[in-house]
C-alpha positions as CSV (number, residue, x, y, z in Angstrom):
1,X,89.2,71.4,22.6
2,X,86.4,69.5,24.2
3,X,86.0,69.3,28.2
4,X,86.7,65.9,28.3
5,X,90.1,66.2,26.5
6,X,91.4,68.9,29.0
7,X,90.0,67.2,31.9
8,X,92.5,64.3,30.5
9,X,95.4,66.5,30.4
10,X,94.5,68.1,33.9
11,X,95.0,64.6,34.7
12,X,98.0,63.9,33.2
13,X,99.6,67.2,34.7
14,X,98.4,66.2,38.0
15,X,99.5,62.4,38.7
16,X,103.1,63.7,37.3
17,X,103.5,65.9,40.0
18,X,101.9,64.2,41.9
19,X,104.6,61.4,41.5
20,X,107.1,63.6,41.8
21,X,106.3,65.4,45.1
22,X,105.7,61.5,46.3
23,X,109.4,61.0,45.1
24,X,110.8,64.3,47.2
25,X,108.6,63.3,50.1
26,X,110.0,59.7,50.3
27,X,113.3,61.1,50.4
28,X,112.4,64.3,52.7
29,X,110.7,61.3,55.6
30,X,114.0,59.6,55.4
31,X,116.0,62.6,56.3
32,X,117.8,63.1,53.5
33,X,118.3,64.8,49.7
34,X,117.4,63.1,46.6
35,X,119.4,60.7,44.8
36,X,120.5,61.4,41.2
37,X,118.2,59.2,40.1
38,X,115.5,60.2,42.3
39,X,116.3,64.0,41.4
40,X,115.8,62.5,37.3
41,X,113.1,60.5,37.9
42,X,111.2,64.2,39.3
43,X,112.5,66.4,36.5
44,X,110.9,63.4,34.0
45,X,107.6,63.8,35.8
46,X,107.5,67.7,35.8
47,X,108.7,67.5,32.1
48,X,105.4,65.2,31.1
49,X,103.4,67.5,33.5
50,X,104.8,70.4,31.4
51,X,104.0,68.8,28.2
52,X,100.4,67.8,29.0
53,X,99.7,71.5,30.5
54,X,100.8,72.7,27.3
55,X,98.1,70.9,25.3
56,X,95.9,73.0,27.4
């Protein structure tokens, strides 16, 4: 795999989480648990993050 495919996968993996700790944080400053949505909307990021580390 070339350097500038990984480095676009690196990238992938690290706005998902990225996104997701922005969602926890959000919820963490306002002093309170996530949603059920909020809680989906982090496990969807972490999946994609997953799935572009594992083209690594």
């Amino acid at each position: 795999m070339s350097t500038q495919r990984m480095e676009m996968w690196r990238g992938i993996a690290t706005a998902a989480a990225q996104d997701a700790r922005t969602i926890a944080e959000k919820a963490n400053a306002a002093g309170r648990d996530l949603t059920a949505e909020e809680k989906a909307a982090c496990d969807r990021h972490m999946t994609k993050g997953r799935e572009a580390l594992e083209e690594l």
